[in-house]
TORKE-419694 format. One record per residue (C-alpha): x negated, y, z. Coordinates in pm, whole numbers, padded with zeros to 5 digits, always signed. Layout:
residues N
XYZ...
***
This chain:
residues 352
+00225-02440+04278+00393-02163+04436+00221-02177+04784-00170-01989+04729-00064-01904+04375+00230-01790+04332+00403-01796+03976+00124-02076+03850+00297-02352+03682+00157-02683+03583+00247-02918+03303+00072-03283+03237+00116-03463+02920-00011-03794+02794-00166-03737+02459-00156-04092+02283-00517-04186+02374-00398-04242+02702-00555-03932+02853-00368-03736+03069-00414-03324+03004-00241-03034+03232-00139-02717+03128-00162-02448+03334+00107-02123+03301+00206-01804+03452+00567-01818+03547+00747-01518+03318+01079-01628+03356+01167-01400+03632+01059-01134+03349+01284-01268+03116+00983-01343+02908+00787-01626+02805+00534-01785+03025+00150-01680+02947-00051-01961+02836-00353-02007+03101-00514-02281+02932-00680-02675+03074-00927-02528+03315-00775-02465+03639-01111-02222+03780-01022-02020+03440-00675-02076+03500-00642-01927+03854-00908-01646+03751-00642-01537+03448-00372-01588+03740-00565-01345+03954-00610-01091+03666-00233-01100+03589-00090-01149+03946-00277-00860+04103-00294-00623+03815-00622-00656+03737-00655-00752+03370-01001-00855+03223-01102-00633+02840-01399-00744+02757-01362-01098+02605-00990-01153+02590-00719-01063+02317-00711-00712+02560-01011-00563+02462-00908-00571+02075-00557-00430+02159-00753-00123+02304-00977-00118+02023-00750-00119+01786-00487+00128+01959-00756+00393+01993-00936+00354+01664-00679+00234+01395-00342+00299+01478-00370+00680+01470-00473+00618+01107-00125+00504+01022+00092+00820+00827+00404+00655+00781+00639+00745+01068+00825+00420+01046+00557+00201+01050+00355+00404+01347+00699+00319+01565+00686-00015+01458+00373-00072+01525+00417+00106+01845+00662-00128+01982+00531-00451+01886+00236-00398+02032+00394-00295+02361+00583-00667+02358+00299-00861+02273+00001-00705+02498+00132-00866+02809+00161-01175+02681-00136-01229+02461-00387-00967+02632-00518-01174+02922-00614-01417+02703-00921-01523+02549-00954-01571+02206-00987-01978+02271-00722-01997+02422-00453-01806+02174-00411-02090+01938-00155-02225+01681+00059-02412+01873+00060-02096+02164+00170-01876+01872+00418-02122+01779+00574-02137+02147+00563-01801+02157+00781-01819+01828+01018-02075+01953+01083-01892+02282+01117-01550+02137+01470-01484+02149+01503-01183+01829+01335-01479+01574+01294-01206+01322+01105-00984+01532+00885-01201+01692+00761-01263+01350+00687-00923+01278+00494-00910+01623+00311-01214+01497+00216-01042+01169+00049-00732+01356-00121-00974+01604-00300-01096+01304-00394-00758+01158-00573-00707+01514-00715-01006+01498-00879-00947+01147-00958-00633+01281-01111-00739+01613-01359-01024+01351-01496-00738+01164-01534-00595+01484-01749-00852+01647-01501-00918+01926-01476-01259+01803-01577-01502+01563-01259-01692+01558-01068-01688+01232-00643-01655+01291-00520-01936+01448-00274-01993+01135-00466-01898+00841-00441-02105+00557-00064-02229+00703+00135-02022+00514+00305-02317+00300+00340-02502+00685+00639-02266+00761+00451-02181+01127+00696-01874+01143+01069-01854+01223+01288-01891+00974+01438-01570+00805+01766-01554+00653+01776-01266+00373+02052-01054+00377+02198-01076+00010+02489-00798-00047+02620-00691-00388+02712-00333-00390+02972-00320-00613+03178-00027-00714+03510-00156-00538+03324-00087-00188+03082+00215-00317+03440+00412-00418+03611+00416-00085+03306+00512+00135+03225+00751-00145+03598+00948-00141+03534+00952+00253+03213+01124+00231+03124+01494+00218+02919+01653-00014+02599+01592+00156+02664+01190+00189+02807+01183-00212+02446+01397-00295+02300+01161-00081+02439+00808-00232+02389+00966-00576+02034+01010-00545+01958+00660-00416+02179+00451-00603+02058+00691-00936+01696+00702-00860+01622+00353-00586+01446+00597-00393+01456+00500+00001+01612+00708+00257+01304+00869+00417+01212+00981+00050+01571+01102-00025+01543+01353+00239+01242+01467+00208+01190+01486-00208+01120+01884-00343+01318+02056-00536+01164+02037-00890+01120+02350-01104+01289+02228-01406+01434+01886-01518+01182+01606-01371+01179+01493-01045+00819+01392-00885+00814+01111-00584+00511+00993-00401+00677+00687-00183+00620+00755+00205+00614+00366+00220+00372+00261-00087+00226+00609-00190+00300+00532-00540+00393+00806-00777+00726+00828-00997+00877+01099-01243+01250+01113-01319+01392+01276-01585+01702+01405-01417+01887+01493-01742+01908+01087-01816+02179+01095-01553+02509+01166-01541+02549+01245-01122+02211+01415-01057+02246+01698-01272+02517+01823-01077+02338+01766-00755+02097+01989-00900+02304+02297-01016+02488+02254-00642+02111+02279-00503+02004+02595-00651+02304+02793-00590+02198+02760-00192+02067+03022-00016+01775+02883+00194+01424+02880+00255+01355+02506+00300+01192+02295-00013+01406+02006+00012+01626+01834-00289+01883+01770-00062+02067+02038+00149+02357+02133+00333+02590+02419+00215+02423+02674+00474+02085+02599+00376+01969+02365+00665+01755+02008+00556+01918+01717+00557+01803+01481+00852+01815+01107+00893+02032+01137+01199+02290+01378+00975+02329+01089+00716+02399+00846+00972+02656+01020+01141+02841+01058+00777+02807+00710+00658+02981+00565+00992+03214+00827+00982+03308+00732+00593+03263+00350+00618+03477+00320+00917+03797+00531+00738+03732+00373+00415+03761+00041+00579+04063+00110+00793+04270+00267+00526+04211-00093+00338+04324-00250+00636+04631-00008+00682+04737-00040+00312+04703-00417+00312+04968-00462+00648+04900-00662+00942+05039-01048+00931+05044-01368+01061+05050-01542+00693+04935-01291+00515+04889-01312+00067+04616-01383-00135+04579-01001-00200+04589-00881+00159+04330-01158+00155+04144-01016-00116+04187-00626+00067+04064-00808+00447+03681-00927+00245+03667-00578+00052+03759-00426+00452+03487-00634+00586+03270-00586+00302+03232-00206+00316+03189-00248+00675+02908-00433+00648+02730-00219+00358+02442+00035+00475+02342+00354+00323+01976+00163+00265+02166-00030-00034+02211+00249-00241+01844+00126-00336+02014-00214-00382+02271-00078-00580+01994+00098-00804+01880-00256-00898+02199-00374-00974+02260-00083-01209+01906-00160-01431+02039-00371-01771+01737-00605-01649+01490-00752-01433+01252-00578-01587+01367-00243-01603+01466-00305-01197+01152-00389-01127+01003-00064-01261+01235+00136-01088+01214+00006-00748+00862+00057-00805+00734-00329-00700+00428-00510-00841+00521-00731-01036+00935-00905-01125+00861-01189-00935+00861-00983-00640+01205-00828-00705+01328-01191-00771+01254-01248-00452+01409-00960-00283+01672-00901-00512+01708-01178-00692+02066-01258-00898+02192-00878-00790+02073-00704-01133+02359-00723-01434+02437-00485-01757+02641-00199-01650+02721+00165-01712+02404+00357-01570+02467+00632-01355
***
């Protein structure tokens, strides 16, 4: 149908009691997206065209209306930087898809093509998990009455598949990056492979008053003390942050008293992985047939390469004598849930 309405698709299939059904789509593939859903009914199909086609979305009734909603009244509520982007952007992919719709017509097996044509698999399922915190929402609301289309699936395995990433941090990779680094990056890999603490919270912990450390997580607001003489590396990271002459209230400093920023860190962990990596490479030669050790020097190369500064919370597990002990550092519910996430990284070593 491209003649009167331009972009309107139509799809029959033959369900197996014989009966014939068409679908009805808006064409998003000159978008690069996928197509919107515009249900059975062609009247309510070529209204939804209408509202999409000419710009002229309907809020009250549709998936719309909650996005609004929800945007106006909820979002602002979020404190965590990170998750406000997040949040941000997600919703920005999935409002032109989902907003025209009603809520009868967003359904399992629309959230499922939606999943399937997604291209980032990963991300899409992200977008799918705040669609159903807006959905919630929107019930409490009174927007609908409609419970999410895949409650009660979560053992179906609706979503796309995630691979984990599973890296050992070991101290044959941590060593070269670690040489490379300055003394902002070594302060900075000390404190989160010492303490498990994530980046956001490395940068912005206080400077304690005496010997223990005090975290509230940005992500989980949960509370932690450390006792920093336990340690063996963040004692010196102390006495090197109270000889600096600065006015800031951050742990973590550079030598002329500035904070240290995300975007500083990131900048020094490239610069350091990348050298540590191609001195490996320079040190093990370049050959057709090359040994078993250049071998062994190429997957330590590629290795470090592919480590991030995140892992120094990683590498915090790995250093707890148990899962147990792991578990309470990381600061997660319960072990099971650092099985999951961490699961055959943790081993008896030499604490830091």
């Amino acid at each position: 149908m491209t003649g009167k309405y331009p972009r309107l698709r139509s799809h029959s299939r033959k369900r197996k009691s014989g009966k014939v059904v068409t679908y009805y789509f808006y064409d998003m593939r000159p978008d690069g997206e996928p197509d919107v859903a515009l249900g059975t009914d062609f009247d309510e199909a070529v209204r939804r065209w209408d509202d999409i086609h000419n710009k002229t979305p309907r809020a009250v009734g549709t998936l719309e209306e909650a996005f609004k909603g929800w945007e106006k009244d909820v979002l602002p509520t979020y404190t965590n930087k990170n998750t406000l982007e997040g949040y941000k952007k997600n919703l920005r992919t999935i409002r032109p898809i989902f907003g025209p719709g009603t809520w009868d017509q967003v359904d399992l097996p629309t959230i499922k093509g939606y999943l399937k044509k997604r291209t980032a698999k990963t991300q899409a399922n992200r977008e799918m998990a705040l669609l159903s915190i807006i959905w919630n929402w929107a019930r409490g609301e009174g927007m609908t009455t409609l419970p999410w289309p895949a409650a009660g699936m979560e053992k179906s395995k609706w979503r796309n598949k995630e691979k984990p990433r599973r890296v050992k941090v070991d101290y044959d990779i941590f060593t070269p990056i670690y040489a490379e680094g300055d003394q902002i990056l070594r302060d900075c890999m000390d404190l989160g492979s010492a303490t498990a603490m994530r980046l956001t919270d490395c940068i912005n912990i206080l400077l304690p008053r005496g010997d223990v450390l005090r975290l509230e997580a940005s992500k989980t607001g949960k509370e932690a003390d450390y006792d920093l003489s336990l340690s063996k590396v963040l004692p010196g990271l102390l006495a090197r942050r109270r000889k600096v002459d600065t006015n800031h209230l951050m742990l973590l400093s550079t030598a002329d008293g500035k904070p240290v920023t995300l975007t500083m860190l990131r900048y020094r962990w490239d610069s350091a992985r990348f050298t540590a990596a191609c001195k490996i490479y320079a040190q093990a030669g370049l050959m057709v047939n090359y040994t078993e050790d250049q071998a062994e020097a190429y997957d330590m190369a590629r290795r470090i390469r592919a480590l991030y500064l995140r892992d120094m919370r990683k590498m915090a597990a790995q250093l707890s004598p148990n899962l147990k002990e792991a578990s309470a550092l990381l600061q997660h519910p319960n072990e099971a849930f650092t099985q999951k996430h961490y699961g055959g990284v943790t081993k008896l070593v030499t604490v830091r």
